[in-house]
Phi, psi and omega in degrees: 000117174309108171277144190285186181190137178273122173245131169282096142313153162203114201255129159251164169202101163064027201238120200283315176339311205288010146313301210315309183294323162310313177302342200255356196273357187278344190279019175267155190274120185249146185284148176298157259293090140250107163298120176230147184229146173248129138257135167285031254266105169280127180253005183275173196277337186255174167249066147036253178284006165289315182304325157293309189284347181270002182250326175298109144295170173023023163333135179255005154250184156228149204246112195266098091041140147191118171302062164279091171248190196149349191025044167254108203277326175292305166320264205337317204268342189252011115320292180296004184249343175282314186274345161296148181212035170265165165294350184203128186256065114018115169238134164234181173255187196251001150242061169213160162254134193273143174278130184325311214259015191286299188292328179301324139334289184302310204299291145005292169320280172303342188266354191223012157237358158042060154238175177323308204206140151253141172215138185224171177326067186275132192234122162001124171224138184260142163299165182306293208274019181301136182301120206312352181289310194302263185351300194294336219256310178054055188289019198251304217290103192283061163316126165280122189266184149218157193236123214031071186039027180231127185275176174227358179192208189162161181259152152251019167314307182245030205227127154271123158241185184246127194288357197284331234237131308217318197291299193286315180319293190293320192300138165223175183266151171280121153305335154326312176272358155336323203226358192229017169086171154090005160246023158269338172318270195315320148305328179272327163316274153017288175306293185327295188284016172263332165114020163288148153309110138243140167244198178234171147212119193282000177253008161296100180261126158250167166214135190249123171291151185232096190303140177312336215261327168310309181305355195258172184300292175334314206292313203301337171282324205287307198270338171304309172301352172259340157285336178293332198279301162333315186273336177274303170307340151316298191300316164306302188302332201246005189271160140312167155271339164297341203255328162004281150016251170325322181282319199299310201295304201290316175323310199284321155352296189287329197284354192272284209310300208287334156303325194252339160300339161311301178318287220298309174278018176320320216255016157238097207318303182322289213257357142280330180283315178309305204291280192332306157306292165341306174308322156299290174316317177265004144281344177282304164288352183256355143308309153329255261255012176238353144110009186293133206286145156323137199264139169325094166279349168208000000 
């Protein structure tokens, strides 16, 4: 039986962590005769992150190195799709630990659910002094929903897909979307609308430490509202133009409703941090769906 192979992405920028990642990827439980490779993608103007891959001793895969800069996160990523000719591409992040069973796990998932693309968790881990709100709350923690009984999109903090198939092979991230987030969204989105099959599997476990600068209300708005902006241009993209409107309404609706239970829940820190993000998030889709440009994130 001809073995197949896996490439672990892994896209950086100036992020030290990713020894840490590299490290946690030599303890996984590798799928039976499956061959696995990490590619590195650097997204700094210099090249950085070589001096880490040039420190790893007895790695028990090989580690394919690619300078892409541009501090565009989709080049990095339409680097690593360029340079792979594997059966299955695998994304993680450059600040996260991999659990031993994740990949054999995910993999496992997609071949005997015979999807496209898989996607599983990634979860939060608090520091001992993180605020009991932040925690009780777990606003870090990135989970793959479905939507209308569908999944419809997906992260690459956590997701394997299988490159056989016509779509995936060809599909890349817009550069456009490079510097303002939402374009592993967008991208998978994409995928979706084309009739690939994604699922989820909630016991593929990553795990990300969630650094103080996370921790604060600002970030935390910043990223709802840059996830609402995603989804509202999904949603532009995928409406009539007549009904456009209705969603801008339905939207603005929601981000009102969800302000004023924030008031109403002032005095319990969780569930006023809950309301408030919503509020944020659905002024962010109603930013999406009105063409308002993205604010620059890297």
């Amino acid at each position: 039986m001809t073995k197949q192979r896996i490439d672990i992405c892994v896209c950086t920028f100036q992020r030290n962590h990713l020894a840490r990642t590299l490290e946690s990827l030599r303890g996984i439980d590798r799928p039976d005769n499956v061959d696995v490779r990490v590619i590195v993608a650097d997204n700094d103007t210099e090249p950085s992150a070589k001096t880490i891959i040039d420190a790893m001793d007895d790695f028990p895969f090989p580690v394919f190195y690619i300078h892409a800069p541009a501090q565009n996160i989709s080049i990095a990523r339409n680097a690593c799709l360029d340079a792979t000719d594997a059966d299955y591409v695998a994304w993680i992040d450059d600040d996260e630990i991999v659990d031993p069973s994740w990949l054999k796990q995910i993999f496992h998932t997609l071949r005997n659910g015979g999807y496209d693309a898989v996607f599983g968790p990634a979860i939060a881990v608090y520091p001992p002094d993180a605020p009991d709100h932040i925690v009780s709350g777990d606003f870090h923690s990135n989970r793959p929903v479905r939507r209308q009984g569908e999944v419809q999109t997906g992260h690459t903090c956590n997701a394997l897909v299988d490159m056989g198939k016509p779509t995936t092979r060809a599909k890349r991230f817009d550069v456009c979307k490079g510097r303002t987030g939402g374009e592993d969204t967008d991208y998978f989105h994409r995928l979706w609308k084309e009739g690939a099959h994604l699922g989820i599997d909630e016991n593929a476990f990553v795990f990300e430490d969630v650094v103080p600068d996370r921790m604060r209300s600002g970030w935390l708005m910043l990223r709802s509202f840059g996830s609402g902006h995603v989804f509202g241009e999904l949603s532009r993209r995928d409406a009539a133009f007549w009904t456009l409107p209705g969603l801008v309404v339905m939207a603005l609706v929601k981000a009102v409703y969800c302000l004023i239970c924030a008031i109403l829940t002032i005095g319990f820190a969780t569930l006023r941090l809950w309301w408030l993000r919503r509020s944020i998030m659905h002024f962010g889709v109603t930013a999406g769906l009105i063409r308002l440009n993205p604010r620059t994130r890297y």
